[in-house]
C-alpha positions as CSV (number, residue, x, y, z in Angstrom):
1,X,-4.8,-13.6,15.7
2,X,-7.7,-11.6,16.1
3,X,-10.3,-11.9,13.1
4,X,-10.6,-8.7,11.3
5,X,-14.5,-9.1,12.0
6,X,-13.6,-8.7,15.4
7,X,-11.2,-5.8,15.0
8,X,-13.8,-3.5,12.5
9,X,-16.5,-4.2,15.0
10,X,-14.7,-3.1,18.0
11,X,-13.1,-0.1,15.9
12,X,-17.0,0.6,15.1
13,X,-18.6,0.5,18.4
14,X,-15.8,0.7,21.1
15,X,-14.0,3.2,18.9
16,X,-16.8,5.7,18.6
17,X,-17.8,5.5,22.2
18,X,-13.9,5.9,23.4
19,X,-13.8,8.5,20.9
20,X,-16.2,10.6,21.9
21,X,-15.3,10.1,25.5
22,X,-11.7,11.4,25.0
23,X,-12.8,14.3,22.6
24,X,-14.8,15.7,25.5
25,X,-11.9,15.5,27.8
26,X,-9.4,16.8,25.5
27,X,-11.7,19.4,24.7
28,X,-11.5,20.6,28.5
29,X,-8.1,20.3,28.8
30,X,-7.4,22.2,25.6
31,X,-5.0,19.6,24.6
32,X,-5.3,20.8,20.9
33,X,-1.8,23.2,20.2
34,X,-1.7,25.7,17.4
35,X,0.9,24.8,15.2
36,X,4.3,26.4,15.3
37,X,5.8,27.6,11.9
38,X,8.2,26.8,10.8
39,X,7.8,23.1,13.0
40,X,10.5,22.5,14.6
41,X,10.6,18.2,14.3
42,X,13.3,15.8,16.0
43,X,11.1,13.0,17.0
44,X,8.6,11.6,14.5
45,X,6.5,9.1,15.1
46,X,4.8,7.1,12.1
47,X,1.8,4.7,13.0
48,X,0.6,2.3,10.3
49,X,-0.7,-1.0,11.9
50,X,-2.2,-3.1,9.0
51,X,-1.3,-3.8,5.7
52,X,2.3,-4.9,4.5
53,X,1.7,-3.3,1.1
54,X,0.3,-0.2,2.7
55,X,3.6,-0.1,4.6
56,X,5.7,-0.2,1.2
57,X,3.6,2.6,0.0
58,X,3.9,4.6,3.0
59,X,8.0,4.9,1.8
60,X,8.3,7.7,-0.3
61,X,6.1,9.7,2.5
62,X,8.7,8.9,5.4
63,X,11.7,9.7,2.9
64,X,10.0,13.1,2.2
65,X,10.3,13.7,6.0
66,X,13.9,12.8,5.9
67,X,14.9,14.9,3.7
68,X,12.8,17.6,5.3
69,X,13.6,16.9,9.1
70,X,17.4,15.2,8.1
71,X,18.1,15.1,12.1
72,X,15.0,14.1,13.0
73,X,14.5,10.2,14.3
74,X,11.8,8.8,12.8
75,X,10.4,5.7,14.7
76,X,7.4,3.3,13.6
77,X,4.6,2.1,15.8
78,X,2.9,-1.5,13.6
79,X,1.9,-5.0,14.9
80,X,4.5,-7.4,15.4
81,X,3.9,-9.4,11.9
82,X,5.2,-6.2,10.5
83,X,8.5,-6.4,12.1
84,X,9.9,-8.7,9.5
85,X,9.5,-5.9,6.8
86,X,10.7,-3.1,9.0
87,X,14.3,-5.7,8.6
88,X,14.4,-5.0,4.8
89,X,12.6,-1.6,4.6
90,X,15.3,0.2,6.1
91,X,13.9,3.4,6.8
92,X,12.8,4.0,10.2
93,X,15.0,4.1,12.8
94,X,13.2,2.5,15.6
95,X,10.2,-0.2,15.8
96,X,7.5,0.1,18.6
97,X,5.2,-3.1,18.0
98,X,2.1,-4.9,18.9
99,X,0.6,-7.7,19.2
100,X,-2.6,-8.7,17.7
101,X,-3.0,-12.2,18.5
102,X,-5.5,-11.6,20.9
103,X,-7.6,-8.7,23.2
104,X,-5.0,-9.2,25.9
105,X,-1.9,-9.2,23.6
106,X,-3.0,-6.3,22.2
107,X,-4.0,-4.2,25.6
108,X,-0.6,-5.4,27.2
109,X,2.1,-5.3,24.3
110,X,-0.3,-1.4,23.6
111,X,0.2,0.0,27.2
112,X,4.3,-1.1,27.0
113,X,4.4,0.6,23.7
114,X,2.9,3.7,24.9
115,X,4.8,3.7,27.7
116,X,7.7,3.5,25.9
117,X,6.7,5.9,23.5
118,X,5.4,9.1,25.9
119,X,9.4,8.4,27.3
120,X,10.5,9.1,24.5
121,X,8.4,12.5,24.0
122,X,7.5,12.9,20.1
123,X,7.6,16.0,18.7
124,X,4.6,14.5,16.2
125,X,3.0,11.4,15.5
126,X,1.8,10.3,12.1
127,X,-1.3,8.2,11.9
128,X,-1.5,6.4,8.3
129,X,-4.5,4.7,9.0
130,X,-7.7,5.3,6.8
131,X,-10.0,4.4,8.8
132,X,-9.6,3.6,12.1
133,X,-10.8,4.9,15.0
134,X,-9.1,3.2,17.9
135,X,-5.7,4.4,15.5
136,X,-6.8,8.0,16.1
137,X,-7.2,7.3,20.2
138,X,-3.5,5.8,20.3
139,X,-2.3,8.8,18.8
140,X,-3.8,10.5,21.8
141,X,-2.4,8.4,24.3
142,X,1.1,9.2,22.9
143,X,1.3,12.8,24.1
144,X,3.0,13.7,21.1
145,X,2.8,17.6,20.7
146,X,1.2,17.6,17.1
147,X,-0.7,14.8,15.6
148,X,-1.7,14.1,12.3
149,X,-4.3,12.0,10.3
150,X,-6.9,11.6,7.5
151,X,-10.1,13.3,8.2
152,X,-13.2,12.1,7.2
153,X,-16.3,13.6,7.5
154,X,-18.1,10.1,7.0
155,X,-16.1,8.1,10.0
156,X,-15.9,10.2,12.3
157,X,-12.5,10.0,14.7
158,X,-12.3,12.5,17.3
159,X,-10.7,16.3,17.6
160,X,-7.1,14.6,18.5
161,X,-5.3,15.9,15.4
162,X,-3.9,19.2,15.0
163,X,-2.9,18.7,11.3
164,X,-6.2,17.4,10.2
165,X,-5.3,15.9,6.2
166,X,-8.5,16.1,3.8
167,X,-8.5,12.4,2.4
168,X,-9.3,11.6,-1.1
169,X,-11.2,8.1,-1.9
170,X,-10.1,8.9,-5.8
171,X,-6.6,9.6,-5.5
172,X,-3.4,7.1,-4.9
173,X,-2.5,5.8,-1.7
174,X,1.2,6.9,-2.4
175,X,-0.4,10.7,-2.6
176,X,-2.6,10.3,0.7
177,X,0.2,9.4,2.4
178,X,2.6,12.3,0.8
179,X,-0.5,14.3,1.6
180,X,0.3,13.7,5.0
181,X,4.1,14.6,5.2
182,X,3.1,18.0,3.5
183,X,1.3,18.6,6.4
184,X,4.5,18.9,8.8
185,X,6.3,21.2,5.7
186,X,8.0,17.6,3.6
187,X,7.8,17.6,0.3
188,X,9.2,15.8,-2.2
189,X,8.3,14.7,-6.2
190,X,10.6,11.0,-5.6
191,X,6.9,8.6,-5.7
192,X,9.3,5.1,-5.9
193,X,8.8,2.4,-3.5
194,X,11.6,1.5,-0.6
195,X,14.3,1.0,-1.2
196,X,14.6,-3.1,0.1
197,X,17.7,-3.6,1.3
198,X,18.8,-7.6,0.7
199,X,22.5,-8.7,1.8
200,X,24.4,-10.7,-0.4
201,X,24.5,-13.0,2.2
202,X,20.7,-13.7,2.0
203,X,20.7,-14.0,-1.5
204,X,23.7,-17.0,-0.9
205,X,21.1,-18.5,1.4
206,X,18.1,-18.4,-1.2
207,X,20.5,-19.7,-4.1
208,X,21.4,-22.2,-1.6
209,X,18.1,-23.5,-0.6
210,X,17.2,-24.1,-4.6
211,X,19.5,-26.1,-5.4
212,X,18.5,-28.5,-2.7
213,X,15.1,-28.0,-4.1
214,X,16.6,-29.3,-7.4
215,X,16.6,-25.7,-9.0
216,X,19.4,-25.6,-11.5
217,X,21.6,-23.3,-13.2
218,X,19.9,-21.4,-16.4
219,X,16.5,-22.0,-15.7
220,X,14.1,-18.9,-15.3
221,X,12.2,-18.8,-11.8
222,X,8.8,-17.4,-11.9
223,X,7.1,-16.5,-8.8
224,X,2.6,-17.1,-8.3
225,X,1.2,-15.8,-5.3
226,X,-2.5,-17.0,-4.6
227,X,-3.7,-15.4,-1.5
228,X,-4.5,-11.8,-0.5
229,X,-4.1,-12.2,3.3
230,X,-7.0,-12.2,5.8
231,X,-8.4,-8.9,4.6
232,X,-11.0,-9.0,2.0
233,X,-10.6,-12.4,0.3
234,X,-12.3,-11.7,-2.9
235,X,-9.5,-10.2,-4.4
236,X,-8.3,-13.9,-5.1
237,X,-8.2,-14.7,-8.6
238,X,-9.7,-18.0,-8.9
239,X,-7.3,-21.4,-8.0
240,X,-8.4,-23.2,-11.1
241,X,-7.2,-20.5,-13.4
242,X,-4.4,-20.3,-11.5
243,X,-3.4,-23.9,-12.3
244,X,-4.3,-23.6,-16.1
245,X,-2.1,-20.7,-16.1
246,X,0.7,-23.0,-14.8
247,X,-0.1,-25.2,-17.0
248,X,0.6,-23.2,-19.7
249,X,3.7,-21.5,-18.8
250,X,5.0,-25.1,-18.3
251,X,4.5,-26.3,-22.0
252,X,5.5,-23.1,-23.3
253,X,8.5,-21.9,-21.5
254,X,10.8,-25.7,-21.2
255,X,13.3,-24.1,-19.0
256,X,10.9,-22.1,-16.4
257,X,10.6,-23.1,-12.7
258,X,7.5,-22.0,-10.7
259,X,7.3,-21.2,-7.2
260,X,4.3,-20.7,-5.1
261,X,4.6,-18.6,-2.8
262,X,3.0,-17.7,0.4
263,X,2.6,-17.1,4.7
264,X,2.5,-20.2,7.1
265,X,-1.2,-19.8,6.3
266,X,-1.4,-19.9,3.4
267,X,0.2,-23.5,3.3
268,X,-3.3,-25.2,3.2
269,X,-4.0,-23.2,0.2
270,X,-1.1,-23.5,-1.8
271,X,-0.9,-26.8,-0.9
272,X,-4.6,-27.5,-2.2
273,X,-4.0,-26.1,-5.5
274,X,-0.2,-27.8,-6.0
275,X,-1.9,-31.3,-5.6
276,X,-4.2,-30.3,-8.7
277,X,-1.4,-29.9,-11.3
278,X,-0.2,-32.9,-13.1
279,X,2.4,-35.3,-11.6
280,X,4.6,-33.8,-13.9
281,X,4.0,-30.5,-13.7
282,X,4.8,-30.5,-10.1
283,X,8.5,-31.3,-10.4
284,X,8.8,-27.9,-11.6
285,X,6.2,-26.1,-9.7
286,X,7.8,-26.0,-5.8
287,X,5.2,-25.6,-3.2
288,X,7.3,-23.3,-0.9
289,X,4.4,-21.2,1.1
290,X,6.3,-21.0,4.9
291,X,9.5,-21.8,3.7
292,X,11.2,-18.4,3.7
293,X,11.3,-15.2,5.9
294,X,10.3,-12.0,4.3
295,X,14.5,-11.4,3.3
296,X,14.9,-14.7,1.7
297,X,11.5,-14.1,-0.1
298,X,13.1,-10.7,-1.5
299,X,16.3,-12.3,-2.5
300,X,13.8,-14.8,-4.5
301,X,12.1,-12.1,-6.3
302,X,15.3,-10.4,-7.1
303,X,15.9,-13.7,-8.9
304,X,12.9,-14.0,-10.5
305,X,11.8,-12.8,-13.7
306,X,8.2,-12.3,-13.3
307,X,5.6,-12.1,-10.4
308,X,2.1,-13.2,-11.1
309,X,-0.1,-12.5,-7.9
310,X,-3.4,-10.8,-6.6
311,X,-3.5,-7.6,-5.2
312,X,-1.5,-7.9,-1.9
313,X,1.6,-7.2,-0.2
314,X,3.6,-9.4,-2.5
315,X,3.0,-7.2,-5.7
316,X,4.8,-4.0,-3.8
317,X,7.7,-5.8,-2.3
318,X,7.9,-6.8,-5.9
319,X,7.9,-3.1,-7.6
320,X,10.4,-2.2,-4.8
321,X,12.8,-4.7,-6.0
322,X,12.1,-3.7,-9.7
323,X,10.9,-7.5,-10.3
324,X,8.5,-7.0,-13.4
325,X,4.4,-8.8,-12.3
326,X,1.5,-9.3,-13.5
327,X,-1.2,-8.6,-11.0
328,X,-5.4,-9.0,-10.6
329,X,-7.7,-6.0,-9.1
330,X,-11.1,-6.0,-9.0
331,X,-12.9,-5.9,-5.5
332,X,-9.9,-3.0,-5.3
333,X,-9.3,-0.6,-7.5
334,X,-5.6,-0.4,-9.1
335,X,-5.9,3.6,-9.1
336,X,-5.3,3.3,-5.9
337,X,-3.5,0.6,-4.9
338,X,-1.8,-0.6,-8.4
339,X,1.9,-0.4,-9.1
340,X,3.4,2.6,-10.8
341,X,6.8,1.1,-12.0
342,X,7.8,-0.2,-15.0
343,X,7.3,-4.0,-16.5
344,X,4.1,-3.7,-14.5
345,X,1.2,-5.3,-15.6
346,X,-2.4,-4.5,-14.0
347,X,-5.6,-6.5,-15.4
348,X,-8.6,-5.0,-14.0
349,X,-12.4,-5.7,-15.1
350,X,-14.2,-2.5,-13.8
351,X,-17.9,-3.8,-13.7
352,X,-20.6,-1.8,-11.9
353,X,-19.9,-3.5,-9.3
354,X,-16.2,-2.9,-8.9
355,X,-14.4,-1.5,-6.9
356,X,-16.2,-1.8,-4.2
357,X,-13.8,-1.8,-1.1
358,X,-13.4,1.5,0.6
359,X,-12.8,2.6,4.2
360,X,-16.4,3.4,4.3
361,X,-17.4,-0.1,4.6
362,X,-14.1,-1.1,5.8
363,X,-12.8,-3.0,3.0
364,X,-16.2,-5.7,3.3
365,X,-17.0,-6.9,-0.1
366,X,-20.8,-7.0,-0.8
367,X,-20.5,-10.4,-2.8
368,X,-19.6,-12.9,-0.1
369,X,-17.1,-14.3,-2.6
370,X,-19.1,-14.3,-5.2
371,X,-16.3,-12.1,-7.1
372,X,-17.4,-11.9,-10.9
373,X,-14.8,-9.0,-10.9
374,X,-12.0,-11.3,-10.6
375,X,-13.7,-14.4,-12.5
376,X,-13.7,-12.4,-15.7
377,X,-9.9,-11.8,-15.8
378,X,-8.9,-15.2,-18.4
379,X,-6.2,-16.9,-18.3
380,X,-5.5,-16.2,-22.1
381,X,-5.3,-12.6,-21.4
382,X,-3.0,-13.2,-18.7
383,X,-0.8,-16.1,-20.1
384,X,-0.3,-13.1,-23.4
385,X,0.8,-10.9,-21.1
386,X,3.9,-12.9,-19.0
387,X,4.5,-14.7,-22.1
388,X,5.7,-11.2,-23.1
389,X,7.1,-10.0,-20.0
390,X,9.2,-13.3,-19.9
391,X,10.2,-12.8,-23.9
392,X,11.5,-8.8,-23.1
393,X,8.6,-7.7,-25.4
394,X,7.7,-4.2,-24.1
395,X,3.9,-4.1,-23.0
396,X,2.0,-1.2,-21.9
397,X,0.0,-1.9,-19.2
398,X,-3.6,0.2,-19.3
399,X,-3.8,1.1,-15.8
400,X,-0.3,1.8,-15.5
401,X,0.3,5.0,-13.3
402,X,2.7,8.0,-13.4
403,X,2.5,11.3,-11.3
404,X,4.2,13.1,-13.8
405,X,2.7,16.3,-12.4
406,X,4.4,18.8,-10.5
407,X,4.8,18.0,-6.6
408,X,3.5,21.8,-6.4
409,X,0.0,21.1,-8.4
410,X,0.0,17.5,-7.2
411,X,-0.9,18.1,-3.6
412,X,-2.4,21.4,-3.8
413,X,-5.9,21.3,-2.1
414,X,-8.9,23.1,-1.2
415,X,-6.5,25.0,2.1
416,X,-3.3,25.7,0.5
417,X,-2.5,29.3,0.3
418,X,-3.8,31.0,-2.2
419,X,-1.7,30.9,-5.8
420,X,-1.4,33.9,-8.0
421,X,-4.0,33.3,-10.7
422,X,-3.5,32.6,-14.4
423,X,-3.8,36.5,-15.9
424,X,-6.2,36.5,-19.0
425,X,-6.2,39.8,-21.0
426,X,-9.6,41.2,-21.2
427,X,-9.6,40.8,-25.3
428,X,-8.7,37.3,-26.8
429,X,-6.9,37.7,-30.5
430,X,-8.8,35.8,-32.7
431,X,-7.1,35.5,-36.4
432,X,-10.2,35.9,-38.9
433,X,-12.3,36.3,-37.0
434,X,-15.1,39.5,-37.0
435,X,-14.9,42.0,-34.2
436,X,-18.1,40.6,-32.8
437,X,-16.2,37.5,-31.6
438,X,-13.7,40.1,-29.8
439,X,-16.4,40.7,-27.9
440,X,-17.3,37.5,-26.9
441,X,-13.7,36.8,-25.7
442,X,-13.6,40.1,-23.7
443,X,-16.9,38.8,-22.0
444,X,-15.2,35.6,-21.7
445,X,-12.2,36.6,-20.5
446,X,-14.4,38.8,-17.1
447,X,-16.0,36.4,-16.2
């Protein structure tokens, strides 16, 4: 697969230079359509390439725009890793792929996709990247009347999109990407994640394949995920406090059964730290990285009573299937990426340094590993903390997140029509208080 060095520097230099070469043409063709109101929408198209997670978060923005657009198809354009998730995120109806594994993959399995997709002539396509400027060109190349995106004045991407979307560095990816459906007229104030859809039939599989592990009846399966995926490794916590925390659970909690989780490549890893723990420890921690599709993985965390894991795609499919965790942040910030359920538990240092991933830099951490964020998280904090999720002692997490605001304040902006102002009368009652201070108020209250 290509290197994600590779990808930011082409997106850098090949995707300014295509973008400025395009943005001249389109400007002389005039490609750029004035939006109709009310849209009229039957075929959407949603592009999100990287980032399983970001995918899980993207669901409450694509359920907006069914239950705005309830006839409308609404198709997904990802790489092919993603397909696998498309199979238990059932809400798109259609999956365009490609495939990154090298530059020819991608410039063959891209010009069948696009083919495919100007065929199938898209009312309006949907780019979810943050960042990317090749992302912004293949929205182009679609031919979809209306396009949408983030805008940022900082990376510059072109004048492809008709519904331009202001995009907040503070604010919650689940509220960039509802930002974007309110573009296109969807609204909606439903913020939870999927839903996952697992058959019973998978589940029968998973149950199936512990008890040849040796898994068996009445003990409690915990879940540890290590890695973060290729992107931005410094949001690992470390391996050895990984293993004390193991360690721990293992004496404390008799009955409990670990499982490390993980990709195909991630085996070397989890493999690495499994050969660390005592001899009899591992009999009940199962090394089981590559073992299990994307479903069966699900169906495990459906089982399971508690997720501990970095930030990474893990933790979401996790809140989707309502499987309390206990997750690390520190090169990222959980304000924007951190769960928002219940039974979720974020530890997060905030040094000066941290967070210091954005799509400015393109999610390059300054350190070179050297991730003191993530080194100051201990492992008695974190052993308190499943100890109680794993006991049913409720535990209020301090970065845990709620949009309890209206969906009409929420994603109001700097260009949404103008409200009806607050009316202040011109003298404010004050009980007590000596006619001078009415004065004040009335001053106040014009200004």
């Amino acid at each position: 697969m290509l290197s994600f060095t590779k990808m930011r520097l082409m997106d850098r230099h090949l995707g300014s230079l295509l973008c400025s070469c395009f943005s001249l043409v389109n400007r002389l063709k005039r490609r750029q359509r004035r939006p109709e109101e009310p849209l009229r929408l039957q075929r959407i198209l949603v592009m999100k390439f990287f980032g399983m997670g970001s995918l899980i978060l993207a669901s409450p923005m694509v359920r907006a725009l069914r239950q705005r657009y309830p006839n409308a198809r609404i198709d997904l354009l990802t790489i092919e890793q993603n397909r696998s998730l498309v199979a238990v995120l059932p809400i798109f109806d259609n999956v365009h792929t490609v495939d990154p594994q090298s530059l020819s993959s991608v410039l063959i399995s891209m010009t069948k996709a696009l083919r495919h997709i100007r065929r199938e002539r898209y009312d309006v396509v949907i780019d979810a990247e943050f960042f990317s400027r090749l992302s912004t060109l293949v929205s182009y190349f679609t031919r979809a009347r209306y396009s949408v995106g983030f805008f940022l004045p900082e990376i510059w991407r072109g004048n492809f999109l008709t519904h331009p979307v202001h995009f907040n560095y503070y604010r919650h990816a689940i509220l960039a990407f509802m930002a974007l459906a309110k573009s296109v007229g969807a609204e909606s104030d439903d913020y939870s994640l999927g839903p996952l859809a697992v058959s019973e039939e998978v589940e029968k599989n998973v149950r199936a394949k512990l008890e040849m592990m040796g898994v068996l009846p009445g003990q409690r399966l915990v879940c540890v995920n290590l890695n973060t995926g290729p992107l931005s490794p410094e949001r690992r916590w470390p391996e050895e406090n990984f293993a004390k925390l193991i360690n721990v659970l293992l004496w404390e909690f008799p009955d409990v059964v670990v499982f490390l989780i993980g990709a195909p490549f991630d085996v070397p890893l989890v493999t690495k730290l499994h050969k660390v723990l005592a001899v009899d420890d591992q009999r009940r921690v199962l090394n089981i990285a590559g073992k299990l599709d994307l479903g069966e993985l699900c169906g495990l965390f459906k089982m399971s009573e508690v997720l501990v894991t970095n930030d990474s795609g893990p933790l979401h499919l996790a809140e989707a299937l309502r499987t309390p965790s206990v997750s690390f942040f520190g090169p990222e910030t959980p304000l924007l990426y951190g769960p928002t359920g219940d039974d979720q538990v974020v530890f997060y240092k905030g040094i000066y340094c941290s967070p210091c991933l954005n799509v400015q830099n393109q999610k390059q951490a300054p350190c070179n590993g050297n991730n003191v964020c993530m080194k100051l998280i201990g492992v008695g904090e974190v052993f308190d903390a499943t100890r109680k999720l794993l006991l049913g002692i409720p535990i209020s997490s301090p970065f845990r997140l709620s949009f309890d605001v209206s969906v009409e304040q929420l994603l109001v902006d700097y260009r949404s029509p103008e409200r009806t102002p607050l009316l202040i009368p011109d003298t404010l009652e004050v009980t007590g208080a000596p006619q001078r201070a009415h004065r004040k108020g009335k001053a106040a209250g014009n200004i």
